[in-house]
C-alpha positions as CSV (number, residue, x, y, z in Angstrom):
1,X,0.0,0.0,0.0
2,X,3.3,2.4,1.1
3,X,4.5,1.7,-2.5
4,X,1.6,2.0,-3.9
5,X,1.0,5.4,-2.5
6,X,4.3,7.1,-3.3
7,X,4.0,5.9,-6.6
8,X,0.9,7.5,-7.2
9,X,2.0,10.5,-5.7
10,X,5.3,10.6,-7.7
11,X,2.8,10.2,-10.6
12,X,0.8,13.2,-10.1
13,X,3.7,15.5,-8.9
14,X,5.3,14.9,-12.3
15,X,2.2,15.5,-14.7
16,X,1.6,18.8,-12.5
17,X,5.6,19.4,-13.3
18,X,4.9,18.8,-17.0
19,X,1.6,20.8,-17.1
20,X,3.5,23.6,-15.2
21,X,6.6,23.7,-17.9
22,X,4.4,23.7,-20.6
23,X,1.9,26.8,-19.3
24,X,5.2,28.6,-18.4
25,X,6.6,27.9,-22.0
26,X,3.4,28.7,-23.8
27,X,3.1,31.9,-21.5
28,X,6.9,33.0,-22.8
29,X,5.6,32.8,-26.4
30,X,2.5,34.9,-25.8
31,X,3.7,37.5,-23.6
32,X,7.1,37.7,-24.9
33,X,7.9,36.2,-28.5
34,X,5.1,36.8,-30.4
35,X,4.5,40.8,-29.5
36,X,8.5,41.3,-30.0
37,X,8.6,39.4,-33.4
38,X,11.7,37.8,-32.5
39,X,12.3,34.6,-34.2
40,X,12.9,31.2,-31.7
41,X,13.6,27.4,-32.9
42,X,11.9,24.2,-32.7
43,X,7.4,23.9,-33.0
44,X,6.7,27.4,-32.4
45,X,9.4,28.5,-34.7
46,X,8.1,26.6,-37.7
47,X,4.4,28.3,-36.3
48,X,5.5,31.6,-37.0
49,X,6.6,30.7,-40.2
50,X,3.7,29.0,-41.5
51,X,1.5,31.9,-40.0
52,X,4.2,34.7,-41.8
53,X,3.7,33.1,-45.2
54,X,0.3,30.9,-45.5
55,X,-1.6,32.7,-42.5
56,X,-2.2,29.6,-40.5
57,X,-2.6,30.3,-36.6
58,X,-0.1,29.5,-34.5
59,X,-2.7,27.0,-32.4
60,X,-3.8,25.5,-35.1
61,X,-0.3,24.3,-36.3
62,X,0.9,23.2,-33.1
63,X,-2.0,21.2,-33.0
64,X,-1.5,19.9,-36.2
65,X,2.0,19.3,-36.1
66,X,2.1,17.9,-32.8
67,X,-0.4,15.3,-33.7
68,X,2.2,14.1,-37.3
69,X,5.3,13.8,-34.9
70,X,3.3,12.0,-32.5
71,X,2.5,9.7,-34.6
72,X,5.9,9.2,-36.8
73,X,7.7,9.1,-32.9
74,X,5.3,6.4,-32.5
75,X,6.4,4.4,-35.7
76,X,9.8,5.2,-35.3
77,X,10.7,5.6,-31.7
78,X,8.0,2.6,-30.2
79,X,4.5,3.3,-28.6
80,X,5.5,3.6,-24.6
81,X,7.9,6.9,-25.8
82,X,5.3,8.4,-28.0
83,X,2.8,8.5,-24.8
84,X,5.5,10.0,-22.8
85,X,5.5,13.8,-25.0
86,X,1.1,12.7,-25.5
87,X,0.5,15.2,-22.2
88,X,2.4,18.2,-23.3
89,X,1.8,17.4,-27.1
90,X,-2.2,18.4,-26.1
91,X,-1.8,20.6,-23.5
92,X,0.8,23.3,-24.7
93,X,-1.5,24.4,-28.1
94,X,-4.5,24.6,-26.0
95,X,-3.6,26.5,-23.3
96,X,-1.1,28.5,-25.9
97,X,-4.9,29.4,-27.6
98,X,-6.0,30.3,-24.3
99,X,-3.3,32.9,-23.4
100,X,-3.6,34.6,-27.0
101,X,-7.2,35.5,-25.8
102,X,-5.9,37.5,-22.9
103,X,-5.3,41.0,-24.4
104,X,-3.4,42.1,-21.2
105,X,-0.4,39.5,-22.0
106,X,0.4,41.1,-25.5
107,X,1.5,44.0,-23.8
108,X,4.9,42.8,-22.3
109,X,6.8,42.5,-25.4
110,X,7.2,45.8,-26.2
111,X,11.0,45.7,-25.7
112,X,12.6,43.1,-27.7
113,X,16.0,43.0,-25.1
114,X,13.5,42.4,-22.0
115,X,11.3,39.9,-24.5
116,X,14.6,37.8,-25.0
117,X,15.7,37.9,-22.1
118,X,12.7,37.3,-19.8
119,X,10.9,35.0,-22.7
120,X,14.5,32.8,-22.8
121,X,14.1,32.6,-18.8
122,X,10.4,31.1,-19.0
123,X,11.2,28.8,-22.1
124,X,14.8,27.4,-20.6
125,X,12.7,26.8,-17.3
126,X,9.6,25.8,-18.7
127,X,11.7,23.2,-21.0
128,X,13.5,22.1,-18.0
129,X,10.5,21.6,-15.8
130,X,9.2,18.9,-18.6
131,X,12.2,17.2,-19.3
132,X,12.7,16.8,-15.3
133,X,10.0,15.3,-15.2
134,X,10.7,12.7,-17.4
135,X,8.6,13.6,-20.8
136,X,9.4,15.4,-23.5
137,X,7.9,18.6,-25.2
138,X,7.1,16.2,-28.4
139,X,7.2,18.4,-32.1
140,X,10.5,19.1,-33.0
141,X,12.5,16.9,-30.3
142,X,11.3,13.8,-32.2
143,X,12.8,14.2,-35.4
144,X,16.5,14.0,-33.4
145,X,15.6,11.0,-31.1
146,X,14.6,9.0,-34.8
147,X,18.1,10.4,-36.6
148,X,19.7,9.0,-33.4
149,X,18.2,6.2,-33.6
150,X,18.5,5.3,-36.8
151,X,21.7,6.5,-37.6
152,X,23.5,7.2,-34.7
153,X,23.7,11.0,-35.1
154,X,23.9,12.7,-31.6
155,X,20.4,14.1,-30.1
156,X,21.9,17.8,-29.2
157,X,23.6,18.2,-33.1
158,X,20.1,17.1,-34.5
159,X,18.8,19.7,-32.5
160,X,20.9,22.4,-33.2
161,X,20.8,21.7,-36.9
162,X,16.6,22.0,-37.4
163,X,17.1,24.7,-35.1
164,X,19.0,26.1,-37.3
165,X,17.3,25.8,-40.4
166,X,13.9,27.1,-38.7
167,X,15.8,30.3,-37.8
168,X,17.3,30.5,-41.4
169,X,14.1,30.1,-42.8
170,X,12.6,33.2,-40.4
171,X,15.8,35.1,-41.2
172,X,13.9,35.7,-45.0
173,X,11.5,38.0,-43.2
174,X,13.0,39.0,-40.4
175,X,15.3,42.4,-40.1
176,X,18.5,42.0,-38.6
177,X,17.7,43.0,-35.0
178,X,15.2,40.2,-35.2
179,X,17.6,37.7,-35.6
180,X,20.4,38.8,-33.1
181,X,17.5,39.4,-30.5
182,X,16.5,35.7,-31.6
183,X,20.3,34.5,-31.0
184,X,20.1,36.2,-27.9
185,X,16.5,34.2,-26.8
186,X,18.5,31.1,-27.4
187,X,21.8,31.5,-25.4
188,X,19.4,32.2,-22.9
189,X,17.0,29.9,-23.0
190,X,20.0,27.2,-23.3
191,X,21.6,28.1,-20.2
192,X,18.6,28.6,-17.8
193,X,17.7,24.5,-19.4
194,X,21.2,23.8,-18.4
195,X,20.3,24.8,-14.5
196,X,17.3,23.7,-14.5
197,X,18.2,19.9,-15.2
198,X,20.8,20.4,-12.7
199,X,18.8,22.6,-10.1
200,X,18.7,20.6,-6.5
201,X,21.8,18.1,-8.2
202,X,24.7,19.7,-7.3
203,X,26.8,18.4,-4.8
204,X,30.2,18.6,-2.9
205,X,32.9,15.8,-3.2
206,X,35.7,15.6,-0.5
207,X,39.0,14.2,-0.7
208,X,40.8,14.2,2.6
209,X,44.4,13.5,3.0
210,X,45.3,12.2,6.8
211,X,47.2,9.4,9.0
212,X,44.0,9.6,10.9
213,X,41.7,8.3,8.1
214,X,40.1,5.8,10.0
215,X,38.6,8.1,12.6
216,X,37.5,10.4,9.7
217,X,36.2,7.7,7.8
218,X,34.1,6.5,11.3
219,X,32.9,10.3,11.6
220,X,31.7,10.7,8.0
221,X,29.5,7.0,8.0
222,X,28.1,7.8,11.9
223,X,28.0,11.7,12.0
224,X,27.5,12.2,8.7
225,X,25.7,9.6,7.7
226,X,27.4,9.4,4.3
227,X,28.9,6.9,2.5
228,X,32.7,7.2,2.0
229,X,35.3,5.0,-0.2
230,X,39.2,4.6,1.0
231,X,41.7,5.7,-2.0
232,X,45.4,4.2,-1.9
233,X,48.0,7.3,-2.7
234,X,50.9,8.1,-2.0
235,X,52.8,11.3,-1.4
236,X,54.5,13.1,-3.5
237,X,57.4,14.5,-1.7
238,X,58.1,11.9,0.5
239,X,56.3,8.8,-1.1
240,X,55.1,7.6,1.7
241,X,51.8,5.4,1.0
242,X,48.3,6.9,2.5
243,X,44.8,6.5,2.6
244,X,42.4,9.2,0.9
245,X,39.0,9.4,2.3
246,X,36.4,10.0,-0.3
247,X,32.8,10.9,-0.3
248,X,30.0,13.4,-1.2
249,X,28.2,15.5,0.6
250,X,25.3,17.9,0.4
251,X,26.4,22.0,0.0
252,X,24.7,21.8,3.6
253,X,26.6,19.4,5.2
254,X,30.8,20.4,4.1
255,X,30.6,23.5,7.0
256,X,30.0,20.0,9.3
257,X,32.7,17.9,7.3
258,X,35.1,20.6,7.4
259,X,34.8,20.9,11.4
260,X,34.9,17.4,12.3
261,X,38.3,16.8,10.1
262,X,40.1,19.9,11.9
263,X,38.9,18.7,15.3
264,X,39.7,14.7,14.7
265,X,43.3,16.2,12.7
266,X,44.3,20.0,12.5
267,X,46.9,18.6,9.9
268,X,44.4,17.1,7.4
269,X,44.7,18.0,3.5
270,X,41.0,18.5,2.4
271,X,40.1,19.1,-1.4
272,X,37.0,20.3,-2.1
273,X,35.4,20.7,-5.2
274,X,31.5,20.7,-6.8
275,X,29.9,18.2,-8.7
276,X,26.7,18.3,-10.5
277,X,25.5,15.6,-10.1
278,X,25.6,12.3,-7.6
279,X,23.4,9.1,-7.7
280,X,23.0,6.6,-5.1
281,X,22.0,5.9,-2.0
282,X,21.3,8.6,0.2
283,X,21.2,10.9,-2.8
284,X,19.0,9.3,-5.6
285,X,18.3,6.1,-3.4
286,X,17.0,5.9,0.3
287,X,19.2,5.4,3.0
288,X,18.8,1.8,4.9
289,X,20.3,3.2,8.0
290,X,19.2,6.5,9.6
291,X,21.9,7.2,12.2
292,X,21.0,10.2,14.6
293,X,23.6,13.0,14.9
294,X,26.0,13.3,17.7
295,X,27.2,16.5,19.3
C-alpha cells in the first residue's frame, strides 16, 4: 500500500511538473515572442513561419503538427515513448490558444532585449520543468531522437541543426535586430535548461588526505551519515603510502565535514570541489540506515 501510495503521488507531482513547464513555455511565447517578433527554434518556430507566409494560426499548427510527430515518434521511436510527450503534445496548443485570448499578456513584449531575455528565462525553465519530469515537449525533439536512432547522429547536433534551419528560414523575413535578438532568446534559453536539469543536483565531493583516516572515515558514516570509499595514494614528496577518504556530501553538510576533520586532525589536506550531479544511496536512493547525529 506504502508503494503504492508514493508511486501515485510521484505520478501526479510529475504531470503537475509537465503541465506547469508547458503553461510557463506557452506563456513565454504569448507575452514575450510573439509581441516582440523575434524569431525562436523548434514547433513554435516553424508556427510563426507558416502563419508569416500561408496565414495559418499558430494553435492551429501546433496542433496539427504535434499530432504528425506524434505519430511518426510512434512508428519510429516505439508506442510507450510516444505516450511519454502525449500530455504536453495536447496541452501546450491549447492553453497557448487560451493565453492569445488575454489581451493584457500582449503587452509585455514591447521591448525586444527584456522579451529575450525574460521570454528565454520562462522557455529554458519551462523546458527544463518537462524534461525533469521525465517527458518530452514532443514536435520538433522527435525528429532527433529518430536520426539518433536510426543513424547514430547525436540528439543535441540534431537539435541544433533544425534549429538552425527554422531560424534561417525566419531570417527571409526578419530584419537584422530580429535575428540577433532571436540569437540572444537562445543563449538564454539554453543556459537557464542547463540549470534547471541540474537545479537541486549539485553536490560537494571531499577528498581528505590524513594518518588519521580511520577516525574520519568513522565520523563521516556515523556523524555524517554518508557513504565514504578509502583511495590508496601516495605522497608526492616523501612517497610515503596513505589512505584518501572519499565521499559526497550535500552543500549543507561540508561546513560540518570541514569541522569534524580539523577537530579529529588540524593537519588534514581536504580538497573540495563541486559536482553536478551524484546518484545513489542517500542521494537518488533511500538510505537503509538513519543514524542520529551526535554533538
Amino acid at each position: 500500500m506504502g508503494q503504492g501510495r508514493e508511486k501515485a503521488l510521484k505520478i501526479a507531482g510529475n504531470t503537475l511538473e509537465i503541465l506547469a513547464g508547458t503553461a510557463v513555455y506557452a506563456l513565454a511565447v504569448v507575452a514575450f515572442l510573439l509581441p516582440s517578433g523575434i524569431i525562436t527554434g523548434g514547433t513554435t518556430g516553424l508556427a510563426l513561419i507558416a502563419r508569416h507566409f500561408w496565414g495559418v494560426p499558430i494553435e492551429l499548427f501546433v496542433w496539427a503538427f504535434n499530432a504528425v510527430m506524434f505519430l511518426f515518434g510512434g512508428a519510429a521511436l516505439g508506442w510507450k515513448f510516444a505516450f511519454t510527450t502525449l500530455l504536453s503534445s495536447i496541452f501546450y496548443p491549447l492553453i497557448l490558444g487560451i493565453l492569445q485570448r488575454v489581451p493584457a499578456l500582449s503587452g509585455f513584449g514591447s521591448d525586444p532585449m527584456l522579451a529575450a531575455v525574460f521570454g528565454g528565462l520562462m522557455i529554458g525553465a519551462g523546458i527544463g520543468m518537462v524534461i525533469r519530469a521525465g517527458a518530452s515537449s514532443g514536435g520538433m525533439d522527435i525528429p532527433p531522437l529518430v536520426l539518433h536512432k536510426k543513424f547514430g547522429i547525436p540528439v543535441a547536433a540534431g537539435l541544433y541543426f533544425f534549429d538552425l534551419l527554422i531560424l534561417l528560414l525566419q531570417m527571409t523575413f526578419s530584419n537584422k535586430e530580429q535575428i540577433l535578438y532571436g540569437l540572444l532568446l537562445a543563449l538564454v534559453y539554453t543556459a537557464v535548461l542547463d540549470k534547471v536539469l541540474l537545479r537541486g543536483s549539485s553536490r560537494t565531493q571531499a577528498q581528505i588526505v590524513s594518518k588519521k583516516y580511520e577516525e574520519i572515515l568513522q565520523m563521516v558514516l556515523e556523524r555524517l551519515d554518508r557513504g565514504a570509499t578509502l583511495l590508496h595514494a601516495q605522497t608526492g614528496y616523501r612517497r610515503e603510502e596513505t589512505m584518501v577518504v572519499l565521499t559526497a556530501v550535500s552543500n549543507r553538510e561540508l561546513p560540518r565535514l570541514t569541522a569534524w576533520v580539523t577537530q579529529i586532525d588540524p593537519e588534514a589536506f581536504l580538497i573540495v570541489s563541486r559536482v553536478n550531479e551524484v546518484h545513489g544511496r542517500g542521494f537518488t536512493l533511500q538510505r537503509n540506515v538513519i543514524i542520529k547525529e551526535t554533538s
